[in-house]
VOGU-3710 file (C-alpha; in Angstrom, 3 decimals, decimal comma):
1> xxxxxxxxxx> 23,917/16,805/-21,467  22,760/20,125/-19,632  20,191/20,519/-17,145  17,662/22,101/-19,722  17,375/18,878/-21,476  14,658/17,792/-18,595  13,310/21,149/-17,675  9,864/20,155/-17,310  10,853/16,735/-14,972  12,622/19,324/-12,348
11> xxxxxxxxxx> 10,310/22,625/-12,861  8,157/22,597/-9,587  4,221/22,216/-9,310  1,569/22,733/-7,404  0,121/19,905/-5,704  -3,372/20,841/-3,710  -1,917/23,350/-1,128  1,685/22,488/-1,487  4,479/22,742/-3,783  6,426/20,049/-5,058
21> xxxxxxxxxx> 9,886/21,278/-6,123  9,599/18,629/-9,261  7,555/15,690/-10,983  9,172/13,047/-9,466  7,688/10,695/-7,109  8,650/8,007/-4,994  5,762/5,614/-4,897  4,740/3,328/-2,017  5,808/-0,121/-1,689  6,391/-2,255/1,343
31> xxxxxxxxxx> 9,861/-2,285/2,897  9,622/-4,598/5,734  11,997/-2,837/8,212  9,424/-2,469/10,855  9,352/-5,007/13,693  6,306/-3,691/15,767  4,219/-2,003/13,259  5,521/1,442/13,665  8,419/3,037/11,814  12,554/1,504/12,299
41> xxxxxxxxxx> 14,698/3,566/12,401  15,951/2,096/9,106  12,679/3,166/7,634  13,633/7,028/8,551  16,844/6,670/6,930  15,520/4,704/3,660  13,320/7,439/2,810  15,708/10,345/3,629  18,111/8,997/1,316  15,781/9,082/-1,915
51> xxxxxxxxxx> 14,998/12,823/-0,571  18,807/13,129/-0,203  18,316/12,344/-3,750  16,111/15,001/-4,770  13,258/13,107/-4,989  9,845/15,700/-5,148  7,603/13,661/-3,210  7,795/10,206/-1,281  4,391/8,254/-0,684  5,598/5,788/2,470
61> xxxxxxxxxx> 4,744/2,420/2,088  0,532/0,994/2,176  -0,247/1,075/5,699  -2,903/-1,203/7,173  -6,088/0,590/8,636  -7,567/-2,295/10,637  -6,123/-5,489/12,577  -7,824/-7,667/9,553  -5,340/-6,514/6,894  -1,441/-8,228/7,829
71> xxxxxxxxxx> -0,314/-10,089/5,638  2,772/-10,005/7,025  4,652/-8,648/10,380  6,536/-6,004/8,882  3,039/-3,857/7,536  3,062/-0,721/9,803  -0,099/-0,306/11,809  -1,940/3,021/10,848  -4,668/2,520/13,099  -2,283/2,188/16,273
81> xxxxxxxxxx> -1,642/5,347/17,997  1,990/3,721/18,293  2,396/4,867/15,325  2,199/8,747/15,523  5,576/9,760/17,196  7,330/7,076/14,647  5,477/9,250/11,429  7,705/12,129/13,396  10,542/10,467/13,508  10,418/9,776/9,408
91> xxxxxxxxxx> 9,192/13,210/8,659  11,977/14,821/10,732  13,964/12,893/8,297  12,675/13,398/5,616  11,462/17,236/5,376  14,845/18,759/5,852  15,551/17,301/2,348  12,752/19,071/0,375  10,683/16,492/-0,609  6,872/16,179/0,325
101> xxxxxxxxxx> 5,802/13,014/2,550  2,369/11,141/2,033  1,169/8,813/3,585  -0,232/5,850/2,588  -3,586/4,045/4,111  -5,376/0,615/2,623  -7,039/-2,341/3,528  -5,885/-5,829/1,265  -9,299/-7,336/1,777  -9,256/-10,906/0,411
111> xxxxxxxxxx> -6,142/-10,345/-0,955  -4,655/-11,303/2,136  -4,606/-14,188/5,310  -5,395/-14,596/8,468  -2,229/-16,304/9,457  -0,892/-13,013/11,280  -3,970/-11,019/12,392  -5,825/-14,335/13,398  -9,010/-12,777/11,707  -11,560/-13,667/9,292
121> xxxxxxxxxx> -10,127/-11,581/6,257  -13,021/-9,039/5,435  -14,620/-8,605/1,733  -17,654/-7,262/0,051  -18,263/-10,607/-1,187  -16,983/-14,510/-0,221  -14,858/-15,005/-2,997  -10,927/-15,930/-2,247  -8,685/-14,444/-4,239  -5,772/-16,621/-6,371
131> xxxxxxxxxx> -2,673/-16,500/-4,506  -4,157/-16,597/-0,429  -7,422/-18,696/-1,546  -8,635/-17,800/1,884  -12,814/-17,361/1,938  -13,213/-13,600/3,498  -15,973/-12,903/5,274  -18,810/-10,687/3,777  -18,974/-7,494/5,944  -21,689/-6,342/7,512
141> xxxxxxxxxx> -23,052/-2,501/7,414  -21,729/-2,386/11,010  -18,132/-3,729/9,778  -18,406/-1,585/6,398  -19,222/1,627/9,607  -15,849/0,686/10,908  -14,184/0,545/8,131  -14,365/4,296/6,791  -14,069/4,905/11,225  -10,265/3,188/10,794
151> xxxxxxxxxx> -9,599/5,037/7,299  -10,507/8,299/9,539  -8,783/7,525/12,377  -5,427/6,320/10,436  -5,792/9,647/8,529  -5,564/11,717/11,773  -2,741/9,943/13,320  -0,647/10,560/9,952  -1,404/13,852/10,246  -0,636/14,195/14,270
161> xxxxxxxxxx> 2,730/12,799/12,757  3,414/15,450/10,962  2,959/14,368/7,111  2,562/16,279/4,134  -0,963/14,408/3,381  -2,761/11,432/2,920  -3,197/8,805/-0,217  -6,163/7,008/0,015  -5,083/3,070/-1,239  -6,924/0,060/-1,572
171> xxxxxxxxxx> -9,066/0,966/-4,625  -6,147/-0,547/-6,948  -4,197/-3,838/-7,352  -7,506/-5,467/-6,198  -7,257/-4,498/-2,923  -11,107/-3,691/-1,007  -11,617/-0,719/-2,275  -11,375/-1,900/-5,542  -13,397/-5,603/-4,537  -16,205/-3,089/-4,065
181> xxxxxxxxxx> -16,204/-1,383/-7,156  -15,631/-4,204/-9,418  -18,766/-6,409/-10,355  -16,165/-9,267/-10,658  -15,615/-9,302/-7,312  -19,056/-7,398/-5,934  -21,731/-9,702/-5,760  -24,099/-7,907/-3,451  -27,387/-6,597/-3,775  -27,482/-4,087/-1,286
191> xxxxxxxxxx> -26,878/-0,535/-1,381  -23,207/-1,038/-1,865  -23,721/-3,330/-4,552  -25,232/-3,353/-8,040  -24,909/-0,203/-9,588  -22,220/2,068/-10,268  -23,283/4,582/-7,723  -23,602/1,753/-5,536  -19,999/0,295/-6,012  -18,630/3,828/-5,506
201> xxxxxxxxxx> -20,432/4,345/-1,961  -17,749/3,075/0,540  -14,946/4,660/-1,516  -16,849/8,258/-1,248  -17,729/8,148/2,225  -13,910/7,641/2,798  -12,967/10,285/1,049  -15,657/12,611/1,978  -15,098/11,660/5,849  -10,918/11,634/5,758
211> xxxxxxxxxx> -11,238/15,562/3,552  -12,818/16,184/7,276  -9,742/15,687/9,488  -6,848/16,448/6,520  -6,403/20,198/6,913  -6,326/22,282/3,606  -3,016/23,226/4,396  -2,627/19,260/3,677  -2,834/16,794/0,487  -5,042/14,218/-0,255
221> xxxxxxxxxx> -4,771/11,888/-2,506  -6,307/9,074/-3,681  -4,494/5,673/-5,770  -6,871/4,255/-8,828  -6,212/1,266/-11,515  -5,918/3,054/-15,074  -6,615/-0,933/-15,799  -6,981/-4,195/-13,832  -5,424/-6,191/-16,728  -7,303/-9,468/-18,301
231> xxxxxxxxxx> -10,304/-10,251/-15,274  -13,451/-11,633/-16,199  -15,985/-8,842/-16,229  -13,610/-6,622/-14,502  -12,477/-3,083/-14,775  -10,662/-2,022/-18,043  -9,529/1,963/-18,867  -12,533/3,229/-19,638  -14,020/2,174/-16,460  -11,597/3,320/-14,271
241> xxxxxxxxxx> -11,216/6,235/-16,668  -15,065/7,015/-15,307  -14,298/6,052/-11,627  -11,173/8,896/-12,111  -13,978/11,719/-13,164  -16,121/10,634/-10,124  -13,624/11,129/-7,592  -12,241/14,379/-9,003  -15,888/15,514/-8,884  -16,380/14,944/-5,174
251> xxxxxxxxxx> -14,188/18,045/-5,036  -12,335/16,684/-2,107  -8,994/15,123/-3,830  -5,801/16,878/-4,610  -4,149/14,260/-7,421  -4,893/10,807/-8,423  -2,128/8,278/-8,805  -2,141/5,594/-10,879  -1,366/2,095/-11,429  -2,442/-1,447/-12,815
261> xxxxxxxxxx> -3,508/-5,126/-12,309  -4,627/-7,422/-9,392  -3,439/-10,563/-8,000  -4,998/-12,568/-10,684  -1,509/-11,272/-12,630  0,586/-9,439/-10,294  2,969/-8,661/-13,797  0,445/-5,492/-14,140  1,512/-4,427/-10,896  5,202/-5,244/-10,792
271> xxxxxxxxxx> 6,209/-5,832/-14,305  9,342/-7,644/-14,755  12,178/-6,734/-17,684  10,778/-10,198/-18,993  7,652/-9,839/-19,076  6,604/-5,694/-19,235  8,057/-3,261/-21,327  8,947/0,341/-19,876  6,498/2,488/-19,526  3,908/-0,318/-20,542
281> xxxxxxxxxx> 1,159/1,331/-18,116  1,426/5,327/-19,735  -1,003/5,204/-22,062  -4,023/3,699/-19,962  -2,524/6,559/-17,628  -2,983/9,084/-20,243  -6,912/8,692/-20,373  -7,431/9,118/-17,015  -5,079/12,438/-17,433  -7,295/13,578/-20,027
291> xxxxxxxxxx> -10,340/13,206/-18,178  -9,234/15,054/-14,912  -8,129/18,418/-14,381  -6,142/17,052/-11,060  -2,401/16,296/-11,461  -2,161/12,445/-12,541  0,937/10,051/-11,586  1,874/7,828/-13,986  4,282/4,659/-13,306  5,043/1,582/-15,056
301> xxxxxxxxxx> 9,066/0,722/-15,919  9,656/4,383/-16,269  13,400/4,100/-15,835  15,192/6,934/-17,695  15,097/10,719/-17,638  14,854/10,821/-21,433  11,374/8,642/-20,933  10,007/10,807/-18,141  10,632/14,270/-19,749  8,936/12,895/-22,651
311> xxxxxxxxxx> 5,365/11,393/-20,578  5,012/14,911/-19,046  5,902/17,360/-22,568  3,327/14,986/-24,022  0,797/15,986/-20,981  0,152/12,134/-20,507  0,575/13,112/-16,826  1,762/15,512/-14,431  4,112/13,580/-12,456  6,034/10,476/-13,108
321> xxxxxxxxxx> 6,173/7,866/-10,045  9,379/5,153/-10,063  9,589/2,879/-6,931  12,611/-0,179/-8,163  14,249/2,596/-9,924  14,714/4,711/-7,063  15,456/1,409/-5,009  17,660/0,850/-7,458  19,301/4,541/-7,398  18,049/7,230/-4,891
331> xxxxxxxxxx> 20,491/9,533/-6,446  18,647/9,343/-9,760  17,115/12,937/-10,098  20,418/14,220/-8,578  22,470/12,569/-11,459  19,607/13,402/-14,132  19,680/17,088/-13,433  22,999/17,363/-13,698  23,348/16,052/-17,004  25,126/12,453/-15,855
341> xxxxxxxxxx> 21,821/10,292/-16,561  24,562/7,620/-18,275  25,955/7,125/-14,233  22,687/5,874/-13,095  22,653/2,379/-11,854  19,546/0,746/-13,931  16,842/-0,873/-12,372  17,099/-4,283/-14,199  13,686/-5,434/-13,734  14,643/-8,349/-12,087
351> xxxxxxxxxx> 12,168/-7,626/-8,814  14,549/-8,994/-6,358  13,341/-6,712/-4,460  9,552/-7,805/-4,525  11,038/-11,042/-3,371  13,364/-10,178/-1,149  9,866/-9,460/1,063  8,760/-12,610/1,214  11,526/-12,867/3,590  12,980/-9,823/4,992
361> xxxxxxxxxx> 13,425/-5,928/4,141  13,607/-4,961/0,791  16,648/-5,405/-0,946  18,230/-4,921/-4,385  20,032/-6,840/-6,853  22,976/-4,982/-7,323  22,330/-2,011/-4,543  24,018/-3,105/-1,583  22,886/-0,002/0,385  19,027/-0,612/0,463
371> xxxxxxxxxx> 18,156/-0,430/4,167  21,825/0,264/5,152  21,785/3,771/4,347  23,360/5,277/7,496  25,498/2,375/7,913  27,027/3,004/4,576  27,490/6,521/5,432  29,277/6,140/8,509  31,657/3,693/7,022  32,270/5,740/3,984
381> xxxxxxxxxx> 33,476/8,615/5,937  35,913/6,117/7,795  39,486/6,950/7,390  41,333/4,359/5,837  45,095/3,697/4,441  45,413/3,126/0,700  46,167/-0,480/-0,809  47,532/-2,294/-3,663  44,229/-4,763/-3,658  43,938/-7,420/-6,692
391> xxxxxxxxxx> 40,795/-8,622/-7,527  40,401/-11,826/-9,694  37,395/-12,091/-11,777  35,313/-9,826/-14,023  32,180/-11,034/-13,336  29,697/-9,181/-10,784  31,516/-9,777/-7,749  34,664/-8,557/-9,130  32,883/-6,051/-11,031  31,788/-4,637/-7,603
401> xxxxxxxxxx> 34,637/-5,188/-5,419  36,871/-3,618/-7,775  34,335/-0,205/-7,766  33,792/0,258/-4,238  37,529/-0,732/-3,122  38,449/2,220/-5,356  35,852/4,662/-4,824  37,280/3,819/-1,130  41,031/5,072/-1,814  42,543/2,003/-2,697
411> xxxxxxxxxx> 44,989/0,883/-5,854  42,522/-1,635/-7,808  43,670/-3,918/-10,174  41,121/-5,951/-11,679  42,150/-9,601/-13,309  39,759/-11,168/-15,625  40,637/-14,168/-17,433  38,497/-13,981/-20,534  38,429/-11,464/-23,143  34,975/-9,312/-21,768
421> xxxxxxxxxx> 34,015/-8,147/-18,144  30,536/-9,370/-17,275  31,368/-12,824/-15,990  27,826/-15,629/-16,245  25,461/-12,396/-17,047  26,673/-12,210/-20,699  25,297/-15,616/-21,167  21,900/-14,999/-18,912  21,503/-11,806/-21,543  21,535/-14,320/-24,178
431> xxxxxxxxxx> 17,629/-14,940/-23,516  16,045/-12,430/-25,576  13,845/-11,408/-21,921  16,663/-11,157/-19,558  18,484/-8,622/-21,845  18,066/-5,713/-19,498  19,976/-7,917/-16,781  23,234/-6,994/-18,821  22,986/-3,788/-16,646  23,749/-4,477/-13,658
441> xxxxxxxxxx> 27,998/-5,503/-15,260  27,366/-2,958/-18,039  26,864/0,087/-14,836  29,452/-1,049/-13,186  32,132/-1,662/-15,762  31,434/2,006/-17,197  32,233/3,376/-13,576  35,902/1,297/-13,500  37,567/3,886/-15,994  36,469/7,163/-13,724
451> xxxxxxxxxx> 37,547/5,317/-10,513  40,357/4,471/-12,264  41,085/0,742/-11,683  43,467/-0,944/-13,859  42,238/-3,872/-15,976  43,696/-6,685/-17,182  42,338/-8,964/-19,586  42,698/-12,140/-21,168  45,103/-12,632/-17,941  44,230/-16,171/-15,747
461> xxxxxxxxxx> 45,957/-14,658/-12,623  48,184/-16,884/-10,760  49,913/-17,039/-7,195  52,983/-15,710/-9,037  51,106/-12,881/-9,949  50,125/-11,468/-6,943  52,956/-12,180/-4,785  55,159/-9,291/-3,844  52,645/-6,551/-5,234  49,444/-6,669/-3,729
471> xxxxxxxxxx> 48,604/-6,125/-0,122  45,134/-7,886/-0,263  43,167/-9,620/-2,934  39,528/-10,492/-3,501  38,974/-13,786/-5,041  35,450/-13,946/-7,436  36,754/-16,639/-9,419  33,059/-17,920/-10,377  32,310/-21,332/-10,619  31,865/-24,184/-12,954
481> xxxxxxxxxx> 28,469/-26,282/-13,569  28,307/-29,969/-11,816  27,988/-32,492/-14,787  27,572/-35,959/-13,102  23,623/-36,025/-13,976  22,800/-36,944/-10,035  19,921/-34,669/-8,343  19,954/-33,236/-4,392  18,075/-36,746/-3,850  21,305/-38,927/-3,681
491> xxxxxxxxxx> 24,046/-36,816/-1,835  26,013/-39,755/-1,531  26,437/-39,398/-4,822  27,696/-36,033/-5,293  31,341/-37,782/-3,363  34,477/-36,716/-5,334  35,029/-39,922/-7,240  31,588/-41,250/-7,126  30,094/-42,592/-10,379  27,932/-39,769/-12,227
501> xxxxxxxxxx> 24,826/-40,878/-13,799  25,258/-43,915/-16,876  25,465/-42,374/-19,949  26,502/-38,522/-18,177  29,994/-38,385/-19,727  28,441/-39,376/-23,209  29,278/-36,264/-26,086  26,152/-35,432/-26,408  25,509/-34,110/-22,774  25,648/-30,200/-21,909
511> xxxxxxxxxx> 26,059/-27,511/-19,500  23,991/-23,810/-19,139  26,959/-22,275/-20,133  28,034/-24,667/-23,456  24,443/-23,801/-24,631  24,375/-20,118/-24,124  27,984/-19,281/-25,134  26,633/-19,117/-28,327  28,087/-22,118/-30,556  27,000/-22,947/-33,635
521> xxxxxxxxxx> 26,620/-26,945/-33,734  23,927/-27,490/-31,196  21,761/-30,512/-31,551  18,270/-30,690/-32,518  16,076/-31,952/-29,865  16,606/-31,230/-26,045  15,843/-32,419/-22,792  16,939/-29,768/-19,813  16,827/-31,600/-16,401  16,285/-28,908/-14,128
531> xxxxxxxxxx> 17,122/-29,830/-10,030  17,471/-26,130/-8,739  14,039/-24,639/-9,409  15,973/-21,386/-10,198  15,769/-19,657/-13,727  18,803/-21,363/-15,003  16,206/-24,053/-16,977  13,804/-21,199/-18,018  16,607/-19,345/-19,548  18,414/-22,263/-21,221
541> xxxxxxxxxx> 15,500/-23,294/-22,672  14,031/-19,678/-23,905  17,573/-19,356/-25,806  17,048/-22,832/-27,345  13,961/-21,930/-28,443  14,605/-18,682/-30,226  16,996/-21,029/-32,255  14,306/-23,451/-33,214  15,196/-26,341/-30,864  12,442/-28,452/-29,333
551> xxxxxxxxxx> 12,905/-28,277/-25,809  11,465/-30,778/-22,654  11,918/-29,996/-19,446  12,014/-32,340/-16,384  12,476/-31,696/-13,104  12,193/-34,121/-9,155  10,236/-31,201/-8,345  6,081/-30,863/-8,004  6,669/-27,109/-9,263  9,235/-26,080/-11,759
561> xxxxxxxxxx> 10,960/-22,324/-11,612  9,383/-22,550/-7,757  13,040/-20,904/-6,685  12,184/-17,466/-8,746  8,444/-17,698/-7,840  8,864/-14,594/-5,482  9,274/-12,365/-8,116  5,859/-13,207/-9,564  7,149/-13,474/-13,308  6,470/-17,046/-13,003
571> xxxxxxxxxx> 3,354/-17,641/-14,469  4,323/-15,103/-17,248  8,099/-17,250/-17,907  5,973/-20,464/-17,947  3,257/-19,171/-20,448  6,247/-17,818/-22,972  7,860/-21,237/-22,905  4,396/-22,988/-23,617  3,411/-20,744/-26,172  7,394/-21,647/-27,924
581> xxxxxxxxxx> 5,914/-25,526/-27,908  8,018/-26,516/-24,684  6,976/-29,523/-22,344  7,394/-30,031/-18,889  7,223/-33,306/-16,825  7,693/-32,972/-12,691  8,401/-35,633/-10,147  10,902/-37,379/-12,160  14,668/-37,517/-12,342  17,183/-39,252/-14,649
591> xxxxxxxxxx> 18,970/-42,344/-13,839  20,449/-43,060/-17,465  21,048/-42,134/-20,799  22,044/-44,369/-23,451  22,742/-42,538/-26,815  19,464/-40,969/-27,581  17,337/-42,008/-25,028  16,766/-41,003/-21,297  15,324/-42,999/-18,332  13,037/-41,295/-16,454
601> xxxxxxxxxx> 12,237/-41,970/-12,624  8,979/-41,200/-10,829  10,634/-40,154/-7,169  7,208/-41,305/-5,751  6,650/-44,264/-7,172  9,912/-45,557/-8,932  8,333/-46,452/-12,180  10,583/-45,626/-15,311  10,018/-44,412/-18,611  11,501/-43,453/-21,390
611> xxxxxxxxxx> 12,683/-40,463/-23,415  13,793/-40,998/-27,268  14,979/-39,167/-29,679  16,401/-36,832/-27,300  19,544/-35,342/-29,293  21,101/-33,188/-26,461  20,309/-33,251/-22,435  21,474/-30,101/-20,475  21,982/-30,761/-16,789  21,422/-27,742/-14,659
621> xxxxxxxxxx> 21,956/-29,146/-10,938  24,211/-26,757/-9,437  28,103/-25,363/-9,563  31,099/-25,935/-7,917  32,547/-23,142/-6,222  36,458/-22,865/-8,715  38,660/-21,822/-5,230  41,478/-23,262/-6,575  43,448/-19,778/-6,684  42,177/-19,583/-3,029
631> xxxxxxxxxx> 43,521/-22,554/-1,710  46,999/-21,955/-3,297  47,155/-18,609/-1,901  46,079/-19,595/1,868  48,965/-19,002/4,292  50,308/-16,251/2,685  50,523/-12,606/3,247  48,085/-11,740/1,075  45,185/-10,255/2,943  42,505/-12,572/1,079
641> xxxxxxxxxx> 38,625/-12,278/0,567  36,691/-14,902/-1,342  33,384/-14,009/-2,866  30,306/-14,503/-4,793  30,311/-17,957/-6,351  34,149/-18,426/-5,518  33,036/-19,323/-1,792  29,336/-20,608/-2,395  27,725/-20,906/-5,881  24,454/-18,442/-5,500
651> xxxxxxxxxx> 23,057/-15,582/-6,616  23,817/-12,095/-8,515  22,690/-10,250/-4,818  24,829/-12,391/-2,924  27,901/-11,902/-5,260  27,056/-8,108/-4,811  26,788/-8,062/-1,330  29,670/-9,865/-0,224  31,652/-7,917/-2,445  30,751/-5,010/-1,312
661> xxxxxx> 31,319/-6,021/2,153  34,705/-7,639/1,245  35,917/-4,342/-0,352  35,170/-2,315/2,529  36,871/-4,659/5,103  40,205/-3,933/3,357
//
């Protein structure tokens, strides 16, 4: 494919009093690497990569303008002067790169705690919010003073630090900005209540008063909703489509970017490959774009070159804004431009790495290098001797092992014992929603050919097999589901030899994998009993479904799918399998099956009751690590590496990691 194909994505625009050398941009999203509210070092090198990457312009993450708005230790201060020389350090970064740098200022409002800041939370109004159910406090005219003050202030030290301009946040996602203007959430009477021109008050006299200390040599920008998704008497597109003209006629603003939802459904914000389609926000974006004569951003699942070329020839915006996909791949304009867009890794949709905050830096399902840039690079550039290395298994771990040993120098040979590389994500891709997640094996299989790794399939490797030949192997054997019916409750239970559940060997009991291997012969009626809390159940019983079966799911905990509930495609996975007619009963486990019916035990109370009619039960509970090839080879020469579910039955990012850390240790 030649460069001309997405001559509009790379030509170069004007944006206020700079140039950006092409449409895309980086948008913000919170990364977690700081430890003191200024900028890591890891931060600098994050963002220099996705210039690296020929990125046009990189908005840095929403910084907090006032104490009252932490949610969480990792938020960089804006307001702290700290936080000037650490702006220098990213922009020094960054700049040499080409790509513009904007940063980022907002206040959560009720959308937040006071758990860190140990402050009231502030708001226009005393309503909590859904997910922190914390009741802010109303501000005052005083508070509302200091407010714009700490948008001013944050906007000079971002400019002392040497950015290419300001975004002004907090008007979207249902952050306080955008408590103000919506009457959902306004419920004063004042002058910054009421009516429209009232609602838009605090927002101007930010704007107005942060144009004052942003040079016109800088940008200013400003984030808006094009929707806030399905609120009671909140804002749809054609309001925000009239709080766009507003701004832009203030005549202080350089571009609006765009975006969608609130906390009430956090799927408009970060849309999941289950529950948004790509490019599911455009079109609300391509009102506002129609209404303004400033350059728009438009985001949503925009994922491929082919998609963004086609949103700007069709003038629904100006510039197209990615955040997991550039997580995902900061090489992704690089690759695009020069006609390889089939090498670029995929952003799945899976948002591990919207979850992956709720407990560290951002991470990525299958990108082992988020927030290891520079430590990548060093130990790229590492000279190493070359290897006969065997790797056993085809399924992500391999998969990634295999790549990265080769693109390292090595002599791969990859061993997978079924007839297809791809390993337990050929069955998750089953489920009609978790399609998409066949690209994380998909990328990395295409790469094998072009690094040139030898594959062998259909081929169970054995001891025999690798003795003599291979220098080192890596070991992603997998693993295989538990079947003995017996939840996390009763470890004593789990003993080799202990006696599974009555009624567990019976035919007529199943495994994730039996179900979604596709056979033909499946039962009618089915129970899942769910003890991991993971998505395992959801997608089990989503494939059922779409093949007409009945499905009940039970579970010993409170809150079903609570092991996935970072990603915040929760509420969305439990309202698909309600609306396909599946039940769910929690705080109950099974202690027997007989034929077609299931005892059920309250783990509170101990009362039983029964299930009939129930013509198939899948356990999901857990796997068992299959080390066997492992074991045998222990002692030998072989330089060994076990991996992924072959040491510890987990997760796709774990398999990925430790492969990718196994590979380079060889």
């Amino acid at each position: 494919m030649s460069d001309s194909n997405y001559s509009t994505l790379f030509s170069p625009i004007a944006l206020g009093p700079r140039t950006a050398r092409n449409r895309i941009w980086m948008t913000a999203h919170a990364t977690e690497f700081s430890t003191d509210g200024t900028f890591a070092d890891a931060s600098a090198e994050y963002y220099a990569e996705r210039a690296r990457g020929g990125v046009g312009v990189i908005t840095m993450e929403a910084m907090a303008v006032h104490p009252s708005s932490r949610p969480r230790r990792g938020v960089i201060n804006a307001f702290d002067p700290a936080v000037v020389d650490s702006y220098r350090k990213v922009a020094a970064a960054v700049h040499p790169h080409g790509a513009l740098l904007m940063a980022q200022l907002w206040h959560r409002g009720r959308q937040t705690d006071g758990i860190i800041s140990r402050l009231p939370t502030w708001a226009p109004s005393p309503l909590p919010d859904t997910v922190y159910r914390e009741i802010p406090h109303e501000m005052t005219h005083a508070e509302i003073d200091v407010l714009v003050a700490h948008y001013v202030l944050s906007a000079r030290h971002a400019i002392e630090g040497g950015v290419d301009g300001i975004e002004v946040h907090g008007l979207a996602h249902g952050y306080l900005l955008g408590q103000f203007l919506s009457p959902a959430t306004n419920h004063r009477s004042d002058e910054y209540g009421g009516s429209f021109e009232n609602r838009m008050r605090i927002v101007r006299r930010i704007v107005e008063d942060v144009r004052q200390v942003v040079p016109y040599d800088r940008i200013l920008g400003i984030r808006l909703n094009s929707s806030d998704g399905a609120v009671e008497n909140g804002l749809g597109n054609a309001d925000w489509v009239r709080i766009a003209a507003e701004v832009e006629r203030w005549s202080a603003l350089d571009y609006i970017s765009t975006t969608q939802g609130t906390y009430l459904d956090r799927m408009n914000i970060y849309g999941t490959s289950t529950a948004r389609q790509a490019g599911y926000e455009v079109a609300d974006t391509a009102n506002i774009t129609e209404a303004v004569s400033l350059p728009v951003v438009a985001v949503g699942r925009i994922t491929t070159p082919e998609m963004a070329e086609d949103i700007l020839l069709s003038k629904k915006a100006q510039f197209v804004g990615m955040t997991r996909q550039l997580i995902a791949d900061p090489l992704w304009p690089t690759k695009a431009q020069r006609g390889r867009p089939d090498e670029i890794r995929p952003c799945i949709g899976a948002n591990w790495c919207v979850a992956s905050f709720a407990r560290g830096p951002v991470s990525c399902i299958h990108n082992p290098a988020v927030g290891r840039e520079q430590e990548f690079r060093r130990d790229d550039s590492r000279r190493r001797r070359r290897r006969q290395v065997a790797v056993i298994g085809g399924g992500p771990a391999g998969l990634r092992a295999a790549l990265t040993a080769a693109d390292l120098g090595h002599q791969v040979t990859l061993f997978e014992q079924s007839d297809t590389l791809g390993g337990q994500v050929n069955l998750i891709t089953r489920a009609a929603s978790y399609r998409e997640w066949s690209g994380v094996t998909d990328w990395l299989s295409g790469r094998l050919d072009e690094a040139k790794v030898e594959i062998r399939l259909s081929h169970r490797a054995t001891a025999d097999d690798l003795a003599g030949r291979y220098e080192a192997a890596v070991i992603a054997t997998g693993s295989t589901p538990i079947r003995h019916g017996w939840t996390a409750r009763h470890p004593t239970r789990w003993a080799p030899g202990a006696a599974a559940v009555p009624g567990a060997g019976q035919w007529n009991i199943y495994t994730p994998d039996q179900i979604l291997s596709g056979r033909r012969d499946l039962p009618h009626r089915f129970l899942i009993v769910d003890d991991t809390g993971d998505r395992q159940a959801f997608i089990t019983a989503e494939y059922l479904t779409q093949h007409r079966r009945p499905v009940h799911i039970v579970s010993q905990y409170p809150q079903l799918g609570h092991s996935f509930a970072d990603g915040h495609d929760l509420p969305f996975a439990f309202g698909q399998l309600r609306r396909a007619g599946v039940t769910f009963t929690p705080n109950v486990e099974v202690t027997a099956i007989d034929e077609d019916t299931v005892a059920l035990t309250d783990v509170y109370t101990g009362d039983v009751s029964r299930l009939s009619d129930i013509d198939g039960v899948v356990f999901i509970l857990g796997n068992i690590a299959d080390d066997s090839l492992a074991r045998e080879l222990a002692g030998t020469e072989l330089d060994i590496h076990v991996v992924g579910d072959a040491q510890a039955p987990r997760r796709i990012f774990n398999a990925i990691w430790e492969a990718e850390t196994a590979a380079r240790k060889l």
